[in-house]
C-alpha positions, 0 to 999 in steps of 0.5 A, a space after each residue: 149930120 151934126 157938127 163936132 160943135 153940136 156934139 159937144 153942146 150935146 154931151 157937155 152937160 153929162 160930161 160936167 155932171 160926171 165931173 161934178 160927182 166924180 170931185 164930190 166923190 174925191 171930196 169925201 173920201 179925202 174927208 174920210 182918210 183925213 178924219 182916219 189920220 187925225 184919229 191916229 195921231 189924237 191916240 198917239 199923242 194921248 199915249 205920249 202924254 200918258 206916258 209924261 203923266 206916269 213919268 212925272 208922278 213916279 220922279 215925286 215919289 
């Protein structure tokens, strides 16, 4: 009969390697939504300064 100790030293490699990818996984799609947000508030701010473009160009008029 093993012991609770074999055991463990039995599954500890699968179960670390299960963690491993679990985190890479977390990793990437933390990248994708952080890459998603950082889209959104570049066109945000690119329409801000649009409309601080056409603003100004009419006040010389």
């Amino acid at each position: 009969m093993m012991t609770f100790r074999d055991r463990v030293n039995a599954h500890l490699p699968v179960v670390l390697q299960l963690l491993s990818t679990a985190s890479l996984v977390v990793i990437a799609l933390s990248a994708l939504c952080g890459s998603q947000s950082l889209k959104k508030l570049a066109v945000s701010h690119e329409m801000n300064e649009l409309g601080q473009i056409h603003n100004g160009h009419m006040m010389k008029k």
